[in-house]
C-alpha positions as CSV (number, residue, x, y, z in Angstrom):
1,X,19.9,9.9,10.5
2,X,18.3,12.0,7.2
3,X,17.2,9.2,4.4
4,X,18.3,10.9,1.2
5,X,15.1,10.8,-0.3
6,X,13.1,14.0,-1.6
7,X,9.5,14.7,-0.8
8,X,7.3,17.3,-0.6
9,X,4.7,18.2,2.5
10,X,1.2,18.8,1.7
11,X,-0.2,22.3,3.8
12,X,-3.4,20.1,4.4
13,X,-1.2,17.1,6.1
14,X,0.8,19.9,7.6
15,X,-2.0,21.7,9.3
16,X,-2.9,18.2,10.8
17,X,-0.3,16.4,11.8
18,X,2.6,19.3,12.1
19,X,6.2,18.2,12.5
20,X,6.3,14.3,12.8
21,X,9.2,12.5,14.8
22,X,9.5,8.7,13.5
23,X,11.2,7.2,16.1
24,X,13.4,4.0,15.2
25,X,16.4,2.3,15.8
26,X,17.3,2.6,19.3
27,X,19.8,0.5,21.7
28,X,18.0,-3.3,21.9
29,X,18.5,-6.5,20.2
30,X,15.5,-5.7,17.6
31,X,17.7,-1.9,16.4
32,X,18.1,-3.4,12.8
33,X,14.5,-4.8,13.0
34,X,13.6,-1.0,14.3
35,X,15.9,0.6,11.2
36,X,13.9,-1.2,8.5
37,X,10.4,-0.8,10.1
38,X,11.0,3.3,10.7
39,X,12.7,3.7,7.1
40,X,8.8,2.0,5.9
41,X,6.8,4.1,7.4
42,X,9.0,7.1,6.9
43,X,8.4,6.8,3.3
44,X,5.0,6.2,3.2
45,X,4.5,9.4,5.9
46,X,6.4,11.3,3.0
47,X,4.6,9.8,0.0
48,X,1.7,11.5,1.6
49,X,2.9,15.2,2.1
50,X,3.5,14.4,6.0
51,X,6.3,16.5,7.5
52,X,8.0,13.6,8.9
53,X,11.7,13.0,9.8
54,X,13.8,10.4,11.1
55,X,14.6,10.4,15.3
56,X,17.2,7.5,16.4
57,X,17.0,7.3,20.4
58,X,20.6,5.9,19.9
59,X,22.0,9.1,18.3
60,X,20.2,11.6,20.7
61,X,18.5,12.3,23.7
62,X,14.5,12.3,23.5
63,X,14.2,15.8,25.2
64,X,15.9,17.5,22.1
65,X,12.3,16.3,20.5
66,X,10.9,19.0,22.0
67,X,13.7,21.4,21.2
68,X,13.5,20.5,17.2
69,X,10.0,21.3,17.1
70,X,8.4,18.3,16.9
71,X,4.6,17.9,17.2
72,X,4.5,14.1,17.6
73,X,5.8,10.7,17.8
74,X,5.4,8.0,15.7
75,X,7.0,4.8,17.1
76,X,8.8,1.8,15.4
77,X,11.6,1.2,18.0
78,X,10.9,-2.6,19.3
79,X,12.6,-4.3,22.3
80,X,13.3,-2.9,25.3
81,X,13.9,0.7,25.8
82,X,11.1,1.2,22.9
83,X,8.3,-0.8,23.6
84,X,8.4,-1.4,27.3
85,X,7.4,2.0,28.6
86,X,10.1,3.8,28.9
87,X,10.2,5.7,26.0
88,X,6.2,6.5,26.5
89,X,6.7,7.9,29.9
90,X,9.2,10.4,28.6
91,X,7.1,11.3,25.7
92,X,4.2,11.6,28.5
93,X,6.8,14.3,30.5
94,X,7.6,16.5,27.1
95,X,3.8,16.5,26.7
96,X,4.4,14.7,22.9
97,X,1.7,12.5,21.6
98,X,2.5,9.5,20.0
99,X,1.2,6.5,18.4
100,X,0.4,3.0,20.2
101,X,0.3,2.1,23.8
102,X,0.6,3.7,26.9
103,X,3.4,3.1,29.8
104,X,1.6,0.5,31.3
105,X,0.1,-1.2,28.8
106,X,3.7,-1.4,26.9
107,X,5.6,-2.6,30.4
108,X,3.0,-5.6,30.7
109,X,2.9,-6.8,27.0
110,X,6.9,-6.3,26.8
111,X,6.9,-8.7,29.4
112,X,5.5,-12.4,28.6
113,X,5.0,-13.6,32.4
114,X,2.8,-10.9,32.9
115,X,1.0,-10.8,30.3
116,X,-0.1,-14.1,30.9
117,X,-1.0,-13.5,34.0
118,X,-3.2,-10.7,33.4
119,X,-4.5,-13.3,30.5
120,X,-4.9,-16.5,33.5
121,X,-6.6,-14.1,35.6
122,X,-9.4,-13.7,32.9
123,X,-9.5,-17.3,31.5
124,X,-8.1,-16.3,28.6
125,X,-6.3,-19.6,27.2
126,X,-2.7,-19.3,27.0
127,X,0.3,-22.1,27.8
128,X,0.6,-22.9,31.2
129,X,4.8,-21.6,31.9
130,X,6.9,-21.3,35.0
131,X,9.6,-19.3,35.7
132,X,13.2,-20.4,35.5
133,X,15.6,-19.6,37.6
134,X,19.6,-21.2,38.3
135,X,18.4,-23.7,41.3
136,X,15.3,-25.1,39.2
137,X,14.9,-28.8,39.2
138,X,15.4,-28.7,35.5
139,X,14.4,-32.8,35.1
140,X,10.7,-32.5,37.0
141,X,9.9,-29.0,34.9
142,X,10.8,-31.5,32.1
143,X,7.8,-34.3,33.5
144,X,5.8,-31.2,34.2
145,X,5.4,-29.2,31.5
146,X,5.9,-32.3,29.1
147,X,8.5,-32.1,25.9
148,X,8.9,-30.8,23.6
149,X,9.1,-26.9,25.3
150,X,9.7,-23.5,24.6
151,X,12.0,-21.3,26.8
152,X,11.8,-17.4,26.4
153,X,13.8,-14.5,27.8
154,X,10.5,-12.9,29.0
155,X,11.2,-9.3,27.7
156,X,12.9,-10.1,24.2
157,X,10.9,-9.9,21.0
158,X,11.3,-10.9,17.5
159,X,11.6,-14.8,18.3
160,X,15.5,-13.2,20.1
161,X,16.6,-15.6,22.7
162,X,13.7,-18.8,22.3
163,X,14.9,-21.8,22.6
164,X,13.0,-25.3,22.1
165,X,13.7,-28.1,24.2
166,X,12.8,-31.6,22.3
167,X,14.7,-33.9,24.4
168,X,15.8,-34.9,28.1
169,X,18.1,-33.3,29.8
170,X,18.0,-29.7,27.3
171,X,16.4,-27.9,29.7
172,X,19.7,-26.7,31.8
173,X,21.2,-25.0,28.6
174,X,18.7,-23.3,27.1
175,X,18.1,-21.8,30.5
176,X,21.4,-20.4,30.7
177,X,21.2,-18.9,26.8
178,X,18.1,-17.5,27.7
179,X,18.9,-15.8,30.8
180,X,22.0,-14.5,28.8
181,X,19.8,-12.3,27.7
182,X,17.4,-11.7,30.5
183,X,17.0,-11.9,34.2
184,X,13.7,-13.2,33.7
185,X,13.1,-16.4,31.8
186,X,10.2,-18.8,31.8
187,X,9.6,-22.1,30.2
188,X,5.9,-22.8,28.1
189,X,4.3,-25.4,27.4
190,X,4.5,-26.3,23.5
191,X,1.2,-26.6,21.8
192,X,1.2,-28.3,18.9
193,X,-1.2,-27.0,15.8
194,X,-1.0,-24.4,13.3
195,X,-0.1,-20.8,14.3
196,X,-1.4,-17.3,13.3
197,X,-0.9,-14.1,14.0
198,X,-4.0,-12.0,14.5
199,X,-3.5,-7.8,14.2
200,X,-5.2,-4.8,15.8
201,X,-5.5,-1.6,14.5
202,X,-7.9,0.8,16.7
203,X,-11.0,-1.4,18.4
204,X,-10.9,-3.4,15.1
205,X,-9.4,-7.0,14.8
206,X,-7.9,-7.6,11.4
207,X,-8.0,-10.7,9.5
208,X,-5.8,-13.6,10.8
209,X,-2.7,-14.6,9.0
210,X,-1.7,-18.2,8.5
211,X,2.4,-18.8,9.3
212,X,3.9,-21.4,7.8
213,X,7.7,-21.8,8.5
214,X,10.2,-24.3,8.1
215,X,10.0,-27.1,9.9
216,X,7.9,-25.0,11.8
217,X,11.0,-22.7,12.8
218,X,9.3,-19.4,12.8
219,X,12.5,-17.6,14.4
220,X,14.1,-14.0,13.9
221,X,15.5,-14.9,10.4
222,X,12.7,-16.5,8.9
223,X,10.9,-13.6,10.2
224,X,12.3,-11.0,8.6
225,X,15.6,-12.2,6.2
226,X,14.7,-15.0,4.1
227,X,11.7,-16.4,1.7
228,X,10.9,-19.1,3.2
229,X,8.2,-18.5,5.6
230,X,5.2,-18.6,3.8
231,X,2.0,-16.4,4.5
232,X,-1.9,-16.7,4.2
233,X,-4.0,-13.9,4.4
234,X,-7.0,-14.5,4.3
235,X,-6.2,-17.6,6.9
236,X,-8.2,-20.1,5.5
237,X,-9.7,-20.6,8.5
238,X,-13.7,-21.0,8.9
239,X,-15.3,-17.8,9.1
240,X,-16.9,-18.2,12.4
241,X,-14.0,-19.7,13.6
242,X,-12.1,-16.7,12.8
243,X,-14.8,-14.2,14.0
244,X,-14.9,-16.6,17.3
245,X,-10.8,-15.8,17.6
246,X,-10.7,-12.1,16.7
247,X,-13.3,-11.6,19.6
248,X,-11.0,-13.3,21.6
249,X,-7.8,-11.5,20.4
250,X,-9.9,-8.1,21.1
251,X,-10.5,-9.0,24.6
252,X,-7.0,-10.3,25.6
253,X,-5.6,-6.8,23.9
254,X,-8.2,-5.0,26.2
255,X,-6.8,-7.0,29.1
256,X,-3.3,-5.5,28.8
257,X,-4.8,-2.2,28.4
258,X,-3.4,-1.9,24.6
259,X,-4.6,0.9,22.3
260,X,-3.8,2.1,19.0
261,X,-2.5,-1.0,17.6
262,X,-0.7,-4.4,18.4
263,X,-0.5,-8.0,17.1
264,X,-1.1,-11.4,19.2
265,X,0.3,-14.2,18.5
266,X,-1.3,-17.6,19.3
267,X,-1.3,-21.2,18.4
268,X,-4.8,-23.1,17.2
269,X,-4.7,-27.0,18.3
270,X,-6.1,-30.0,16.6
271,X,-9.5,-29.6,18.9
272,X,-9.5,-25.8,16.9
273,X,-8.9,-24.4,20.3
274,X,-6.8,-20.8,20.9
275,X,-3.7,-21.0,22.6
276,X,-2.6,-16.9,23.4
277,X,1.5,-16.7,22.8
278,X,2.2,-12.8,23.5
279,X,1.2,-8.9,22.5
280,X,2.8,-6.8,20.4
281,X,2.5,-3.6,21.3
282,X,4.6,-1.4,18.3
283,X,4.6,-4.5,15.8
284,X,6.8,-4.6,12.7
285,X,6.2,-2.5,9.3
286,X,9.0,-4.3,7.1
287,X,8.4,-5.9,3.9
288,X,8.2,-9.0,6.0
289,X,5.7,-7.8,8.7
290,X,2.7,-8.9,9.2
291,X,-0.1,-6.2,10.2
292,X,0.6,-4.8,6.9
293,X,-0.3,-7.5,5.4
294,X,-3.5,-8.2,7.4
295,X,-4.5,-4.5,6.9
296,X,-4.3,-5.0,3.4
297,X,-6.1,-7.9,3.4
298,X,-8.8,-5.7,4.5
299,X,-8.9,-2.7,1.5
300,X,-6.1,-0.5,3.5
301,X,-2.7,0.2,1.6
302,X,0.7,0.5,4.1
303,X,0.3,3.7,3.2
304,X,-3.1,4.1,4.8
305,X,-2.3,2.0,7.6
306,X,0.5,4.3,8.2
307,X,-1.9,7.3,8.5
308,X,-4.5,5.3,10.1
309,X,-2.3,4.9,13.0
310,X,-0.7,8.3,13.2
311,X,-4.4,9.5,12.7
312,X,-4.6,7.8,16.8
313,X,-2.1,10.7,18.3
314,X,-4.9,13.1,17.1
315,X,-7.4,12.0,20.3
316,X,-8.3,14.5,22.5
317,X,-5.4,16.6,21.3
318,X,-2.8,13.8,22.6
319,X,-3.8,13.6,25.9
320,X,-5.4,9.5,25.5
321,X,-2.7,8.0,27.8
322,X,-3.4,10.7,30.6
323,X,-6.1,9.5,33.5
């Protein structure tokens, strides 16, 4: 899948990096999500004199990576078969290295229940959630978990799938179009407050970005297709407030056993407390994204950012995911 554009590789950039594979696209529900992030960093790769060319899982196999010459992976594919490990362990057989998480790392934050898990185990604060299955007593996880609540296929990102359940007696159907999507399904506890999205790139913590959506609706299409979502970077938030979160954010990142870069989501209540949603383990690069943003809140251009988290494949010649 060749973009038409021209560009020119620097020898220096060359030298470094060699042949650069930008993987996107890809077979889940996030592909056109996938499409629009790779074509990003693609062009910022190139505006740089990197040697960098489209790969699209969904048009052929990864082992002809190796057969094309490629010298490593930069990843953009989101969803499952992208972000959950799968595509890392085969990049970890053909001996490629390649930006972001390892496979363990990117199984456990593609998965919600776990993560939280790993998070509860720590004390980390995060909604208390049950799973769902067909024979739950849909009225009493109603009294328990209180209303309104959020239901989420547990290994779909980009908002794909949530339901919120405001009144009694919702809980049955948005069950069933969750699991629709996924065997696994669990229903959170809502936290009402203001929510942010707090970036990682390396062992730093970026600054925090404000969301405000309509209504409060901060689905897949006000994520990435419309206007109206509304962003604040800086946050606004108290500065040792912030610091107080992003140490927080660090740690819970640690837990999962991320690296490179990532994105947590989380909720702050009313008493200014932390409420942990979920990881993001290959996050976004669109126009719309939001670790772009954060990075250049902090004196680093996409294009940078780009470099900055191709520069991670560099470590001990590729080898950071090995034990």
């Amino acid at each position: 899948m060749e973009t038409p554009i021209s560009f020119s590789i620097d020898p220096t950039m060359q030298a470094r990096y060699g042949k650069v594979a930008v993987l996107l696209g890809g077979h889940s529900a996030e592909r056109e999500v996938s499409l629009m992030s790779g074509q990003g960093v693609l062009q910022a790769l190139r505006s740089r004199g990197v040697a960098a060319y489209p790969f699209d899982p969904a048009e052929k196999p990864l082992w002809v990576l190796k057969e094309e010459g490629f010298d490593r992976c930069f990843l953009v594919l989101h969803g499952r078969g992208g972000e959950d490990g799968t595509v890392q362990a085969v990049l970890e057989v053909l001996g490629l290295p390649y930006t972001g998480s390892g496979v363990m790392a990117s199984a456990i934050g593609m998965d919600k229940f776990r993560t939280k898990l790993v998070w509860q185990a720590l004390g980390i604060s995060t909604p208390d959630c049950v799973v769902l299955t067909a024979n739950s007593d849909f009225t009493a996880l109603e009294q328990q978990l209180g209303l309104p609540l959020m239901v989420k296929p547990a290994h779909e990102g980009s908002s794909i799938g949530i339901v919120k359940v405001t009144q009694p007696g919702q809980l049955a159907l948005a069950y069933r179009e969750a699991a629709s999507r996924d065997s696994l399904v669990i229903a959170e506890k809502f936290v009402h407050g203001q929510e942010y999205t707090a970036p990682v790139l390396g062992t730093q913590a970026l600054p925090l970005v404000r969301i405000e959506a309509p209504q409060g609706n901060y689905d897949y299409e006000h994520k990435y297709f419309t206007d109206d979502t509304q962003y604040f970077c800086p946050s606004g938030l108290d500065a040792e407030l912030e610091a107080n979160i992003q140490q927080l954010v660090l740690q819970a990142f640690k837990a999962v056993g991320a690296e490179g870069w990532g994105r947590i989501d989380l909720m702050l209540d009313a008493a200014q407390q932390p409420w942990l949603l979920e990881i993001n383990t290959t996050p976004g690069m669109t126009s719309h994204s939001l670790v772009p943003m954060a990075a250049r809140a902090a004196g680093l251009e996409y294009e940078d950012l780009c470099l900055a988290v191709l520069d991670s494949t560099l470590a001990d010649d590729g080898k950071r995911h090995k034990e």
